[in-house]
N, C-alpha and C positions, 0 to 999 in steps of 0.2 A: 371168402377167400378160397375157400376149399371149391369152392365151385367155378369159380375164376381158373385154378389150375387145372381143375379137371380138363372144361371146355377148351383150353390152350394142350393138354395134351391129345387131346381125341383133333384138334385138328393139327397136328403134328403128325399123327398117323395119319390123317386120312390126307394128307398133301406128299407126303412119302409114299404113300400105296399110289397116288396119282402119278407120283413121278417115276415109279418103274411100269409105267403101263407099255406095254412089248407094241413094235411098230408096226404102222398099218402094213409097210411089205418087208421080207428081211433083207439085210444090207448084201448086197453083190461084193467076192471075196475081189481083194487087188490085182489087176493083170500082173502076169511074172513081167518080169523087166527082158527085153530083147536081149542078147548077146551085143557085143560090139561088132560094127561091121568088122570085117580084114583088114579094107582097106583104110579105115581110120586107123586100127593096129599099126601098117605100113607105114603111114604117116607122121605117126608119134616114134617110130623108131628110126625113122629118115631125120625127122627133127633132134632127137637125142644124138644119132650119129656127127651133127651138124655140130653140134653143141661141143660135142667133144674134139673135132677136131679145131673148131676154133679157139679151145680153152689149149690144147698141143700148140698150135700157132703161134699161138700169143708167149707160151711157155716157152718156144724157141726161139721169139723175136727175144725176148725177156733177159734168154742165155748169151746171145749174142752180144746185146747191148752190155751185158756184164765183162765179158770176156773184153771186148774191144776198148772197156775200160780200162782194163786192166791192163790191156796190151799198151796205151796210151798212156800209163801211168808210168810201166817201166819201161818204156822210150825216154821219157821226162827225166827219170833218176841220171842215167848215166851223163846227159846233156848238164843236168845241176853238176854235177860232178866235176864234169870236163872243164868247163866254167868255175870252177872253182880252183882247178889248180892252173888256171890260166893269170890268176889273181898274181901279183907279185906282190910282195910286202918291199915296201920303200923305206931305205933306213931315213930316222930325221935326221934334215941338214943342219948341219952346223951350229952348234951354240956361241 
């Protein structure tokens, strides 16, 4: 048994020593990465500006749409209103 161990650890070593063996050339460091062009820059702030003014647009279609509501709402009141004292109450006829 003792010799069973031994032999498994002498080749534990010697598969570890094989596996740090340094390479046959050394590894080339990573290119820096380029800068962004400008005009990709330009591009993505053209796109952002776009962005915003459709998100405004939309925000002013949005206000309108409320307001006109609103506008359309109290038209309505005073029209129930009117209508309503147009009603006459009829006394019952005769018993």
């Amino acid at each position: 048994m003792n010799k069973l161990l031994a032999t498994l650890i002498a080749g534990f070593f010697a598969a570890g020593a094989f596996a740090q063996a340094t390479p046959a050339k050394p590894a080339t460091p990573a290119v820096a990465a380029t800068p962004a062009a400008p005009a990709q820059a330009d591009a993505k702030a053209e796109v952002k500006a776009d962005a915003k003014a459709a998100k405004e647009e939309k925000k002013a279609q949005k206000k309108a749409a409320k307001e006109a509501k609103k506008d359309a709402k109290a038209d309505a009141k005073p029209e129930v209103k009117a209508e309503g004292a147009k009603v006459e109450k009829k006394a019952p006829e005769g018993k």
